[in-house]
C-alpha positions as CSV (number, residue, x, y, z in Angstrom):
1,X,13.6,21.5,8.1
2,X,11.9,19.0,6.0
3,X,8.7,18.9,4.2
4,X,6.8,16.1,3.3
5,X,3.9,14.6,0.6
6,X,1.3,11.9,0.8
7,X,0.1,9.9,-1.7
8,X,-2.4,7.4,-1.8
9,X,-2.3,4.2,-3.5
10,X,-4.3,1.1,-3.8
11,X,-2.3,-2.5,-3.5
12,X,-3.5,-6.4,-4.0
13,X,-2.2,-9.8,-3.5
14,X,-3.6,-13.1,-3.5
15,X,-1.6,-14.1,-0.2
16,X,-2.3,-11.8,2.6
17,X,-3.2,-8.2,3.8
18,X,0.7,-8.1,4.7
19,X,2.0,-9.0,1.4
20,X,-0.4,-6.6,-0.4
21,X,1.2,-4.2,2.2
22,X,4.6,-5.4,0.8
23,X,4.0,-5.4,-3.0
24,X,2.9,-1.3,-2.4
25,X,5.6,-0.4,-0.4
26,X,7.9,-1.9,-3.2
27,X,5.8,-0.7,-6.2
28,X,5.7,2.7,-4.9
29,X,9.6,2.9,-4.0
30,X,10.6,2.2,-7.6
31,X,9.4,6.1,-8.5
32,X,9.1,7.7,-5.2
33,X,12.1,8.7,-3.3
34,X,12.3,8.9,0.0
35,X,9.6,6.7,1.5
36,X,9.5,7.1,5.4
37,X,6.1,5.7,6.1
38,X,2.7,4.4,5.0
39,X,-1.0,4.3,6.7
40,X,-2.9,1.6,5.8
41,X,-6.7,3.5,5.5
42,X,-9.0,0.2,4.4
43,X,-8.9,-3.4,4.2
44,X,-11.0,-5.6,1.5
45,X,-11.0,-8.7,0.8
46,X,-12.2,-10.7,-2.5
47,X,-14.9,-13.3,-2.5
48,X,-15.6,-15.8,-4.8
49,X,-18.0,-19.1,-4.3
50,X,-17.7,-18.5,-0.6
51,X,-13.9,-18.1,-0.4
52,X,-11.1,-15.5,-0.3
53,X,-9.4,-14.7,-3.1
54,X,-8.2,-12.0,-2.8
55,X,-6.6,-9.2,-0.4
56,X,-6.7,-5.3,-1.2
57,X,-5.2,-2.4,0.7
58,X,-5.5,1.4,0.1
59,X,-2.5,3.3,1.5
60,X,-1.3,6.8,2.7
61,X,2.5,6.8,1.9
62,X,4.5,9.6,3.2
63,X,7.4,10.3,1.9
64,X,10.2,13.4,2.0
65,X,10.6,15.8,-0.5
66,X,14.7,16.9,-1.8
């Protein structure tokens, strides 16, 4: 039997949605073990002068505990 946390965490990226997705996942696996899984909760996007510049995600990440 296993048992498993979630923590929720906030990413950004310049590029994409996807690559602030990425940079998370990566961020997060440095100090969490264990990672089987994240749910993306809310997209937002930065605007300035009529333009994106800017991609944010906020993240459930499940992951198992030893």
């Amino acid at each position: 039997m296993s048992v498993a946390k979630i923590i929720e965490i906030s990413a950004q990226s310049t590029e994409s949605f996807e690559d602030a997705i990425k940079l998370g996942i990566e961020k997060a696996a440095r100090t969490v073990d264990g990672i089987r899984g994240a749910w993306v909760s809310e997209q937002k996007v930065h605007v300035e002068n009529g333009k994106v510049t800017g991609y944010r995600v906020d993240m459930r990440v499940t992951f198992v505990l030893s």
